[in-house]
C-alpha positions in Angstrom: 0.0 0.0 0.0 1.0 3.5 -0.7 0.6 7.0 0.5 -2.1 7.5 -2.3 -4.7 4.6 -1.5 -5.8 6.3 1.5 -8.5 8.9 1.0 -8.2 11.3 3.8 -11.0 13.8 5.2 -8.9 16.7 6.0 -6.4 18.8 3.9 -4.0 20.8 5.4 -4.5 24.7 5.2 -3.0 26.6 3.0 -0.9 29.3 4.3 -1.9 32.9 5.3 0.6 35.2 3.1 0.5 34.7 -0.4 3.6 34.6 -2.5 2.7 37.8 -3.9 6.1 40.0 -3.4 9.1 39.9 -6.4 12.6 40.1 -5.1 15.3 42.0 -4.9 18.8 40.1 -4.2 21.3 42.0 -1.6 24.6 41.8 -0.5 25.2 42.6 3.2 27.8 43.2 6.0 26.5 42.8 8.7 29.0 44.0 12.2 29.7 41.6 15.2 30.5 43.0 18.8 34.3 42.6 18.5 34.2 44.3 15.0 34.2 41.3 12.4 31.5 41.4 9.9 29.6 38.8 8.6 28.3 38.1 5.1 24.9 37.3 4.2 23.2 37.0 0.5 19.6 38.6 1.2 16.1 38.4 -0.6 14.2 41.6 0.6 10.5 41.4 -1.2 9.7 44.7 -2.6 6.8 46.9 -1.5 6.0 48.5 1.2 7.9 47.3 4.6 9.2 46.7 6.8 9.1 43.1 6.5 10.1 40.2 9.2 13.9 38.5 9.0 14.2 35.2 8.4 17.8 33.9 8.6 19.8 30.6 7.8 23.2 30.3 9.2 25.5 28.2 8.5 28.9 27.8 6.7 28.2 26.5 3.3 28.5 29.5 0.9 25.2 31.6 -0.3 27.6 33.5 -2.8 27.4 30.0 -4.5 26.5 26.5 -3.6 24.0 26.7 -0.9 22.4 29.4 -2.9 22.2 26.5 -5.7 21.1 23.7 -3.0 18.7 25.4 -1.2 17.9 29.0 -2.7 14.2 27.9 -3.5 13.0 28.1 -0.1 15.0 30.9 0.4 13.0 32.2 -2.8 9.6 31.1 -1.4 9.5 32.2 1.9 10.8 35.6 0.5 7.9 36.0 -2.1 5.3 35.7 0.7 6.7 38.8 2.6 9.9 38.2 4.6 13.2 39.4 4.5 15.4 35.9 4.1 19.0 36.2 4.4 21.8 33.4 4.1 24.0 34.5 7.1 27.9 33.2 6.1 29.6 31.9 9.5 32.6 33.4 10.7 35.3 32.8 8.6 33.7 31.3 5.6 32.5 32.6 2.3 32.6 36.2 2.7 32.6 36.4 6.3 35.8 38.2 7.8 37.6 35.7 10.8 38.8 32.0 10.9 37.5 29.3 11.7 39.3 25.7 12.9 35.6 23.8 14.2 31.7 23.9 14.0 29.6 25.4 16.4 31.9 27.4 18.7 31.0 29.4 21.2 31.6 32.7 19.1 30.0 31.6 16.2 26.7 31.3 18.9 27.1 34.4 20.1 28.1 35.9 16.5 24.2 34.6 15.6 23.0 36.7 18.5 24.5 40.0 17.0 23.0 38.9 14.1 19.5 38.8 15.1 19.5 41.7 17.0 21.4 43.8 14.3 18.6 42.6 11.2 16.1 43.4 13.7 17.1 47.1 14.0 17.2 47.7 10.0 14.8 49.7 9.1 13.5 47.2 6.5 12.6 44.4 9.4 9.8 45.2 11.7 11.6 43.9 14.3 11.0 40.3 14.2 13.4 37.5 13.3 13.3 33.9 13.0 15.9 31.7 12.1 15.3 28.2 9.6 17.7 25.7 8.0 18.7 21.8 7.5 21.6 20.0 9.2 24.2 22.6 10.0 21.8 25.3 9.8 19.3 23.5 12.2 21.8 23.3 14.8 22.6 27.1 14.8 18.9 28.3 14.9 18.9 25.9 17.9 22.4 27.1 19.4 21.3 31.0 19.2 17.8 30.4 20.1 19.7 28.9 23.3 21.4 32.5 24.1 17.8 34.4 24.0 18.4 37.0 21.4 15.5 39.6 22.8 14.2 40.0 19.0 14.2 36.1 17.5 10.8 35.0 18.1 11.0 31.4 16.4 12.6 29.4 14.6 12.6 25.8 12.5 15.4 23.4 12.8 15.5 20.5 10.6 17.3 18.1 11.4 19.4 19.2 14.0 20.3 17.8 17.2 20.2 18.7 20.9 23.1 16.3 22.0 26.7 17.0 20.1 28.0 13.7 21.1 25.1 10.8 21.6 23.2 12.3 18.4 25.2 14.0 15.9 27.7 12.1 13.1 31.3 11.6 15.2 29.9 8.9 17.9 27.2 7.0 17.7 26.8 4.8 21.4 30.4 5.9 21.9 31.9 4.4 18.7 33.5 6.2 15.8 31.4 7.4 12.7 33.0 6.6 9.9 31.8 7.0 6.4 30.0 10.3 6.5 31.5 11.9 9.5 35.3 11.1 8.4 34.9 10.6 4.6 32.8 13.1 3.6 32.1 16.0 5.6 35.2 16.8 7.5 37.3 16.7 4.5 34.9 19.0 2.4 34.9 21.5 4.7 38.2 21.8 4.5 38.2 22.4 1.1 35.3 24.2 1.2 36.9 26.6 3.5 39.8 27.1 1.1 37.6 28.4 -1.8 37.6 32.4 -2.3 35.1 34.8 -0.5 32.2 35.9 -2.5 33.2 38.8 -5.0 30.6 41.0 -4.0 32.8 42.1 -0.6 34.6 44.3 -2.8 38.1 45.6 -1.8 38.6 43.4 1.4 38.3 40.3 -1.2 42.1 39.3 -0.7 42.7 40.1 2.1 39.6 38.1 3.3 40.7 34.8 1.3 44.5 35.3 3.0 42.7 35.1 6.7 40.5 32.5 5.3 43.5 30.3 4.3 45.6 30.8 6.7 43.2 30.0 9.6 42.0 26.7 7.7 41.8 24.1 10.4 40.5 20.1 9.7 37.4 20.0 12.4 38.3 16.0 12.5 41.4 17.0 14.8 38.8 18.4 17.6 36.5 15.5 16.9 39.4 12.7 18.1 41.0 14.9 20.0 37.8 14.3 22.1 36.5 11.0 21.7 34.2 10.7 24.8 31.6 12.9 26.1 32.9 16.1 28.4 33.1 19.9 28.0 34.0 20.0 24.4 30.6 18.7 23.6 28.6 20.3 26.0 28.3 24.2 25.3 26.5 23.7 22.2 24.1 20.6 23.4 20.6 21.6 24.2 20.0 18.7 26.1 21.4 19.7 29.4 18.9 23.1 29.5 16.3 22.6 27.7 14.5 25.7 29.4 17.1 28.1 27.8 15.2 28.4 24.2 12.4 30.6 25.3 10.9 31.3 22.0 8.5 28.6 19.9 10.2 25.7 17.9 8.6 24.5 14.8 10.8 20.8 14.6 11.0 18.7 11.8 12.8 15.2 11.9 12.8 11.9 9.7 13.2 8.3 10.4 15.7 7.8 7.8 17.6 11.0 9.2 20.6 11.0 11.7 19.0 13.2 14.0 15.5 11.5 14.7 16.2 10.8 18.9 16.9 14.3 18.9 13.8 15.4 17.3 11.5 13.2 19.6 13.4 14.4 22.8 13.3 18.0 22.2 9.6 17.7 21.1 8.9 16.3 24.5 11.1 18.2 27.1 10.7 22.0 25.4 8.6 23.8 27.1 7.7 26.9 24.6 4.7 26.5 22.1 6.1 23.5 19.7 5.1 21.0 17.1 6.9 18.2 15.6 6.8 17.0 11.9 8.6 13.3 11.6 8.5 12.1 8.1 9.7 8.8 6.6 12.2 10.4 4.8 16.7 10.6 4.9 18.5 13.9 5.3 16.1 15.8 2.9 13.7 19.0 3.0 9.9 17.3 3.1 9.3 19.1 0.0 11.5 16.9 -2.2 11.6 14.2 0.8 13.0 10.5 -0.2 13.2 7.8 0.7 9.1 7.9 0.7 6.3 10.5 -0.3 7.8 14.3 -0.3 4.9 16.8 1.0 4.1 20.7 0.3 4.9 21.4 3.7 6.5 25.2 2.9 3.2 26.6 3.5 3.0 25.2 6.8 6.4 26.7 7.4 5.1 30.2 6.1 2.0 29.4 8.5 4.8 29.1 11.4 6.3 32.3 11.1 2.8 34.3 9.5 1.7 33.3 13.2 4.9 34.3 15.4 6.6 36.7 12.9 3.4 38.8 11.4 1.3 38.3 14.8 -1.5 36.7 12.0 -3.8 34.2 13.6 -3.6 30.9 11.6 -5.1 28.2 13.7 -1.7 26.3 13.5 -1.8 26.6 17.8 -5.5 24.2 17.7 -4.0 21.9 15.6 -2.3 18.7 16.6 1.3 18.8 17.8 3.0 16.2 16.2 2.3 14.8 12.9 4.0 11.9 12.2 4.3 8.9 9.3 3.5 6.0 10.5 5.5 3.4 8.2 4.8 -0.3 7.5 6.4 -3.4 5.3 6.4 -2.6 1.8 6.5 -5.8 0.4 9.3 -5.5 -2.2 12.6 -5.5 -1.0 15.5 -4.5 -1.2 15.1 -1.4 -3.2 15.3 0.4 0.4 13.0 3.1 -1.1 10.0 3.1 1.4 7.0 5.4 0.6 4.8 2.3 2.4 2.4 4.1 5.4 0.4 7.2 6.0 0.5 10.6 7.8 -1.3 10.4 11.8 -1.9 13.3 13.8 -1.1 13.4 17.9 -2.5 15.8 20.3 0.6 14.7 22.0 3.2 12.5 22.8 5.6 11.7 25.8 8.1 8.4 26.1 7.1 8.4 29.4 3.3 7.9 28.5 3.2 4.7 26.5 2.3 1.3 27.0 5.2 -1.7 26.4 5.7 -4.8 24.8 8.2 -7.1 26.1 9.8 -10.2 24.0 12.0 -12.2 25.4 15.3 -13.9 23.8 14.7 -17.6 24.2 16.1 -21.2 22.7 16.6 -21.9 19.4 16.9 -18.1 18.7 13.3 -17.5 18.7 11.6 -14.0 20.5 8.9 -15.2 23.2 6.5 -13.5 24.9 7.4 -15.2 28.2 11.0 -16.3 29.8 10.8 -20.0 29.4 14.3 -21.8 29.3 18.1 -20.5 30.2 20.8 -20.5 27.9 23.5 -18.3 25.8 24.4 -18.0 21.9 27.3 -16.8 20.5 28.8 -14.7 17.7 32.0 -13.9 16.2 32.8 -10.3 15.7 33.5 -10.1 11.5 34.6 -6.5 10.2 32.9 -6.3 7.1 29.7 -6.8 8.5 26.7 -4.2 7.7 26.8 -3.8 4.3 23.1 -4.6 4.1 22.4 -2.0 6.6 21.5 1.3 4.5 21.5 3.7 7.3 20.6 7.5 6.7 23.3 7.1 3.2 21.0 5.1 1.1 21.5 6.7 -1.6 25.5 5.3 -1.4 25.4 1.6 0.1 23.5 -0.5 -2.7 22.4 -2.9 0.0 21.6 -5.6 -2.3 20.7 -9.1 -1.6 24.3 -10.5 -1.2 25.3 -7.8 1.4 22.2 -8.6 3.5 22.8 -12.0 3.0 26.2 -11.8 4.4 25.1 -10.1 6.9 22.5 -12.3 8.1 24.7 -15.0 7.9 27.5 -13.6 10.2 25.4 -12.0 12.8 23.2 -13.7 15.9 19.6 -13.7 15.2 16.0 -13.9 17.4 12.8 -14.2 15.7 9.6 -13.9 16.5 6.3 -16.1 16.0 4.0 -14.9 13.2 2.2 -12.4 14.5 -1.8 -12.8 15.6 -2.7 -9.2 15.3 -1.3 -5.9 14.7 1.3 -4.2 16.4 2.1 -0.1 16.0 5.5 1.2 17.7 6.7 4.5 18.1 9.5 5.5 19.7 12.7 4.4 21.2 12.7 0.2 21.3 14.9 -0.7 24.3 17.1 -4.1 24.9 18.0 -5.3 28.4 20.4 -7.7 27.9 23.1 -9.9 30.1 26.8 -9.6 27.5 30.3 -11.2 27.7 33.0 -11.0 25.4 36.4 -12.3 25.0 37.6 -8.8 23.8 38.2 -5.8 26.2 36.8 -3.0 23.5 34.2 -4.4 21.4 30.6 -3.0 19.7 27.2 -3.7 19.8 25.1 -3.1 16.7 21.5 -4.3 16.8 18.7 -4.3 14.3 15.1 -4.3 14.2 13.4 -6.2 11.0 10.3 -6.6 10.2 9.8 -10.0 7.7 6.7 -10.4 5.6 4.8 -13.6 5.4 6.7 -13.4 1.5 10.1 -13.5 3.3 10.7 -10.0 2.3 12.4 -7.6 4.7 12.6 -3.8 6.0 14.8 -3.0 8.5 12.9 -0.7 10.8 16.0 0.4 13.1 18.9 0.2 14.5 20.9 1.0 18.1 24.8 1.0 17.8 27.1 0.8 21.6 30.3 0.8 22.4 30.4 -1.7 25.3 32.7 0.2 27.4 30.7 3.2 27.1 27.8 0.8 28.6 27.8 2.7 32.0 28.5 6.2 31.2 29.7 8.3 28.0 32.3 9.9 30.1 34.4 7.3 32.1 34.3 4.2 30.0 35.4 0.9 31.0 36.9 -2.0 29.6 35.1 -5.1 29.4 36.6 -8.2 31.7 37.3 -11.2 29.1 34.2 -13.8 30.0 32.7 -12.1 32.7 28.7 -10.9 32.2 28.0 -8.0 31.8 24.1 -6.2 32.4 23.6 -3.9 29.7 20.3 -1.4 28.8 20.6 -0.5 25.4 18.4 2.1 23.0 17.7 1.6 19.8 16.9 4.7 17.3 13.8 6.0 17.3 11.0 5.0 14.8 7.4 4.5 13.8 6.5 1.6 12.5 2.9 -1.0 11.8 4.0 -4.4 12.5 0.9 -6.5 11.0 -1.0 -10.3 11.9 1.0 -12.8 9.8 4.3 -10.9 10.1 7.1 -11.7 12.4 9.9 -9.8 14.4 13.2 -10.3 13.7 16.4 -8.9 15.6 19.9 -9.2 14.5 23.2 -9.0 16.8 26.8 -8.0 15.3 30.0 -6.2 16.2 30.3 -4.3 13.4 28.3 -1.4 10.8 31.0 -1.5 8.3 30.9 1.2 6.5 29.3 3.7 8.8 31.0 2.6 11.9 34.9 2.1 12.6 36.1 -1.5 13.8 37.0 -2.0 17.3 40.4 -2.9 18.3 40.4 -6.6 18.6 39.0 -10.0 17.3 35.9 -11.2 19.2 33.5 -14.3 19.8 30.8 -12.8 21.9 28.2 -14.6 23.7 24.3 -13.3 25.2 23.1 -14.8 27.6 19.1 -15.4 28.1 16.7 -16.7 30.4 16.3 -17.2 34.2 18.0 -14.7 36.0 19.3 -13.1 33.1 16.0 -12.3 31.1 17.5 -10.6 28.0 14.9 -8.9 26.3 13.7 -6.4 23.4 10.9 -4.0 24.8 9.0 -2.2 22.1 6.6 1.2 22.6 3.8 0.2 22.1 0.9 3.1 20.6 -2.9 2.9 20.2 -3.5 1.7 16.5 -4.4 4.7 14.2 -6.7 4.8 11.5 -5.4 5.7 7.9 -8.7 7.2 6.5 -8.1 10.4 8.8 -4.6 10.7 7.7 -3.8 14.6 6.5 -3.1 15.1 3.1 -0.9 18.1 2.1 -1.7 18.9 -1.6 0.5 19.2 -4.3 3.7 21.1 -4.2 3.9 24.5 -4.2 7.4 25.6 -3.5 8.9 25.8 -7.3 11.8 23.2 -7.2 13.8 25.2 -10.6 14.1 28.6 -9.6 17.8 27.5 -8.4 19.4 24.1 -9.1 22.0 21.9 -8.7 22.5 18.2 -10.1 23.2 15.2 -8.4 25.2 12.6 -10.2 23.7 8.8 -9.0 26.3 7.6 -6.2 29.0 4.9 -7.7 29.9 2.3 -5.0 32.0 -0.7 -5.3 32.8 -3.4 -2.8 35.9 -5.6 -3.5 37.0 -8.5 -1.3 40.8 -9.8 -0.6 40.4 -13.3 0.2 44.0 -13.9 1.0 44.6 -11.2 3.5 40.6 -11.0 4.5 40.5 -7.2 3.3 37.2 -5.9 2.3 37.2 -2.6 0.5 34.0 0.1 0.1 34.5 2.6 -2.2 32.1 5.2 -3.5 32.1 8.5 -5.7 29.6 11.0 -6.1 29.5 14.3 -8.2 27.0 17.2 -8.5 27.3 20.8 -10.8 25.4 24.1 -11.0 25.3 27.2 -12.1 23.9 30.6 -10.8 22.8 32.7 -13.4 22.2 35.9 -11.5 26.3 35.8 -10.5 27.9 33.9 -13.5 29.0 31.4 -11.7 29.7 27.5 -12.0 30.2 25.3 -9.4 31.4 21.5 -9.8 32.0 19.2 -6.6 33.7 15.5 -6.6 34.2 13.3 -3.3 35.5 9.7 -3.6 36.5 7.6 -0.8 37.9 4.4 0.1 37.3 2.6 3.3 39.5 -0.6 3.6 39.4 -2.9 6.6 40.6 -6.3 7.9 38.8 -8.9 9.5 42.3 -11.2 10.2 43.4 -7.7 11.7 40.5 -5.2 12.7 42.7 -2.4 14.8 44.3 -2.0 11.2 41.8 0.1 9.2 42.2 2.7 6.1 39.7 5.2 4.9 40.9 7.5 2.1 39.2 10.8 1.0 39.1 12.7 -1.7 37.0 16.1 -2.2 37.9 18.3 -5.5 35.4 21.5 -5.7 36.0 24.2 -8.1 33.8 27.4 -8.5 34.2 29.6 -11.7 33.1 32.8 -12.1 33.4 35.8 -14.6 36.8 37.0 -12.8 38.1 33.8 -12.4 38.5 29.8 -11.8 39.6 28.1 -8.1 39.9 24.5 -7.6 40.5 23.2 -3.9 40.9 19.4 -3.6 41.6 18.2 0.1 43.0 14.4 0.4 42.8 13.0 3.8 43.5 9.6 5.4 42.5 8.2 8.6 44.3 4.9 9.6 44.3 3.0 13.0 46.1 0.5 14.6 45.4 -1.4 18.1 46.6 2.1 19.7 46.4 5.4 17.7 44.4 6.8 14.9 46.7 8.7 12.4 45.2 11.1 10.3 46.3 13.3 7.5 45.2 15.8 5.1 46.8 17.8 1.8 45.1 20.6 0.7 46.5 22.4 -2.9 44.5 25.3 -4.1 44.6 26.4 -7.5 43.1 30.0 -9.1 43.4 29.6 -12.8 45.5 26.4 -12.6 48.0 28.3 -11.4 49.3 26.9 -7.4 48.3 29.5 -4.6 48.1 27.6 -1.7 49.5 24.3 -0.2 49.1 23.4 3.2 49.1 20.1 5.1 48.3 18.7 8.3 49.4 15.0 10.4 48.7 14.5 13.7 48.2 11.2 15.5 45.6 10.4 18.6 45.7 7.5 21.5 42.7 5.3 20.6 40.4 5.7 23.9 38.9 2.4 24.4 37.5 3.4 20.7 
């Protein structure tokens, strides 16, 4: 079943502004208490003013590619009446300053300046909100934390309120790998390389110099660091959740990194709030995938119509949290989803739900009740998790053979077909009893749902480093062979378990790609019934019924105003039989232009990501990331190569970054430093 069987009885308003304004595009400096100014590309509707501020704020370059990426909802919230500005962080695009990590303090307190300087142009009235995906999620959520007097609310997408349990370095206390290491860290450092946006005028070189000289790789921090403590903390919402005193339009996705995050902040924030969580990966709803993308901009415009243009839109008697409920599809494994339909909650609290435990019993099977006692084991294997797709879908082919592989080489429970249905949202939980031979090893646990065909989604997933099984901040070894008590979250989801289907939970040591290999070879053993009682407890909702799902009507936010284009994803996966090597590579590319500047954009990341199951302290991960941006005055090229290797002590990690302008050399600079391994 799909999205468009279900007839519903209630569309979605429309929103109150119309998009009724043309543009005008502006350049802006824009002065920070200590004297730096910061760069922000503008869209100011014309007409009579002033207008509300809307600002995204983040580092990833409106003179250029996030203009390209994202510039249509820039373009559409501008058109129904706001001011929407790109605001450049400190040190990046044209932005005077350096910058050597993300979220610092000053960039927080920059965002603070910010607000309150837009607020006092005479082309705002006054009122500010802040908006963005990702990067730009987080800062709307970081500034709103300082209670600038004039932002009155904001929408993060997909952002977190935990640096360190919910964000892409650690997962459960183990090492991201693919994204975290692979692709992010070393684009930014090329990305930070590239020149300032022309429009500055006469401070252009001398910008680009500070720029270039004050490029840091953010990974250094990230291992310099590798469990929780103070580093983490000042820009984590979790600990204070009463600082953000103005209302929070969240919006999360199962398939996203950041879903826990969304749920938690929905339940503990205590200013007017709603939560949207769709079924989609690291994507705005309106072009949302995996699954159905909605028009959900007018709801957006509704948001800040209500808060920003004091305009009464109902959105305050309408349910909280709207959320897609997801269900088997049937025909796997094209991971693409789409299966389920939209519910509505008045509310929602982890604390108020019912639960359903199943217990790990003999011959692997999940039983209602603790009947026997006993252990299984499994043997820790490197290349494991393949078949996992994870929030990068759209770069792990997860075929057949890698889930097969998988299944083969990890522990699994299952449950009895199913006599009725079963809905779950939320956090499932395991209690479990653990030993190991190894001192360092990870968990990684998933949650299938098999059809009555065979076929299979996986629903979730939890990842833990066992030493980090007490506490994020003083880990502990594990004691070869002794048992262990472990309480263990999964990621939260929604999902319609139905009769005839069963439950199905897999047990490994390893996420290969996503996650980097523990230190040493393992044969690991759970332990189940009598006084042990390992079990999976699932939250448990009251079914909901699909004929009063909302619909949201076609799109309306135009998707080619600005665009960029994404090459499909290339991966590879290539085995060494003799020394037990397993090797992931992928490539990806995207290109754009922006006609209103002139300028071209193209962007290239390959990576490599060898490890050993003979040997698993030794891994490899190799980077590549090659942007160049063209414009009428002339042609740069940055390409950052980085490498991350471990052995059973240290991860060594180094990165070489050449920038060219007109294939001519004007910048080399390269960076090796190597970090103890903490029980990592």
């Amino acid at each position: 079943m799909n999205d468009n069987q279900y007839q519903s009885k209630r569309i979605l308003p429309r929103p109150h502004s119309q998009p009724s304004f043309k543009l005008n595009i502006k350049h802006l400096r824009i002065p920070m208490r200590d004297g730096i100014r910061l760069y922000a590309k503008s869209w100011h509707p014309e007409g009579e003013g002033p207008f509300p501020a809307v600002i995204n704020y983040d580092p990833y370059r409106s003179s250029d590619w996030r203009t390209m990426s994202r510039g249509n909802f820039f373009h559409y919230l501008a058109r129904h009446g706001y001011v929407v500005l790109h605001l450049g962080v400190r040190g990046t695009d044209g932005s005077e300053g350096n910058v050597t990590d993300e979220y610092p303090l000053q960039e927080q307190e920059d965002g603070y300046d910010a607000v309150e300087w837009i607020a006092a142009q005479p082309w705002c009235n006054g009122k500010v909100g802040m908006i963005g995906t990702s990067y730009s999620g987080f800062t709307a959520v970081q500034v709103a934390m300082h209670k600038p007097p004039h932002l009155k609310a904001i929408v993060p997408l997909y952002a977190t309120d935990d640096r360190y349990t919910d964000d892409v370095h650690y997962d459960g206390g183990a090492l991201c790998s693919l994204f975290d290491l692979a692709g992010w860290a070393t684009m930014m450092v090329s990305m930070n390389a590239l020149p300032p946006a022309e429009s500055i005028g006469e401070d252009y070189e001398k910008i680009w110099n500070e720029h270039l000289e004050g490029n840091e790789p953010y990974q250094l921090n990230w291992l310099e660091n590798q469990i929780d403590g103070p580093y983490w903390r000042p820009a984590s919402l979790r600990s204070d959740f009463d600082s953000i005193e103005c209302p929070v339009l969240i919006i999360g996705a199962w398939r996203d990194f950041y879903r826990n995050s969304a749920l938690r902040m929905y339940e503990h924030l205590t200013v007017p709030k709603k939560l949207l969580m769709g079924p989609w990966g690291h994507v705005f709803p309106d072009w949302g995938y995996p699954g159905p993308s909605i028009n959900y901009m007018p709801q957006i415009v509704r948001w800040f119509d209500h808060w920003l243009k004091d305009k009464d839109t109902g959105m305050l008697e309408e349910p909280d949290f709207i959320n897609f409920m997801r269900e088997s599809s049937f025909t796997k494994p094209n991971f693409k989803g789409g299966s389920g339909y939209w519910t509505e909650l008045d509310k929602w609290s982890s604390r108020d739900k019912e639960e359903k435990k199943l217990f790990l019993e003999s011959h692997q099977k999940l039983e209602r009740k603790p009947i026997g006692e006993g252990s299984d084991n499994f043997v820790y294997l490197a290349a494991v998790g393949l078949g996992n797709p994870t929030w990068h879908h759209d770069l792990i082919k997860c075929g057949n053979s890698e889930q097969n592989f998988d299944e083969e080489n990890s522990l699994i429970y299952t449950s009895n077909p199913l006599n009725q249905r079963l809905d779950i949202l939320g956090q499932p939980k395991l209690e479990l009893t653990f030993s190991s031979t190894a001192p360092i090893v990870n968990l990684i646990v998933k949650l299938f749902d098999v059809a009555p065909d065979g076929s299979t989604d996986i629903i979730t997933w939890g990842v833990l480093n066992l030493t980090h099984r007490n506490s994020h901040t003083e880990p502990q070894k594990l004691k070869p062979g002794e048992k262990v008590k472990i309480t263990m979250n999964l990621d939260a989801t929604s999902w319609i378990f139905h009769p005839g289907h069963t439950i199905k939970l897999s047990f490994a040591s390893s996420d290969f790609p996503n996650i980097w290999p523990s230190p040493y070879s393992a044969e690991n053993t759970i332990w189940w019934g009598g006084k042990h009682e390992s079990c999976l407890i699932l939250p448990v909702i009251p079914e909901s019924d699909p004929e009063e799902a909302p619909l949201f009507g076609e799109i309306e936010m135009p998707m080619n105003v600005y665009k960029i284009n994404y090459a499909p994803s290339i991966s590879e996966i290539s085995q060494d039989s003799q020394n037990e090597e397993t090797t992931f590579q992928f490539s990806q590319s995207q290109n754009g232009k922006l006609s209103e500047d002139e300028i071209s954009l193209s962007f290239e990341d390959k990576s490599s990501f060898t490890i050993s199951n003979k040997n698993p302290a030794n891994a490899s991960l190799l980077n590549e990331h090659n942007i160049q941006i063209s414009t009428k005055k002339l042609s740069s090229r940055a390409i950052t190569k980085a490498q991350l290797r471990s052995d059973s002590e240290n991860f060594h990690v180094s990165y070489d970054l050449v920038l060219t302008v007109d294939k001519k050399e004007k910048f080399r600079r390269n960076w090796s430093k190597s970090f103890k391994r903490n029980l990592v």
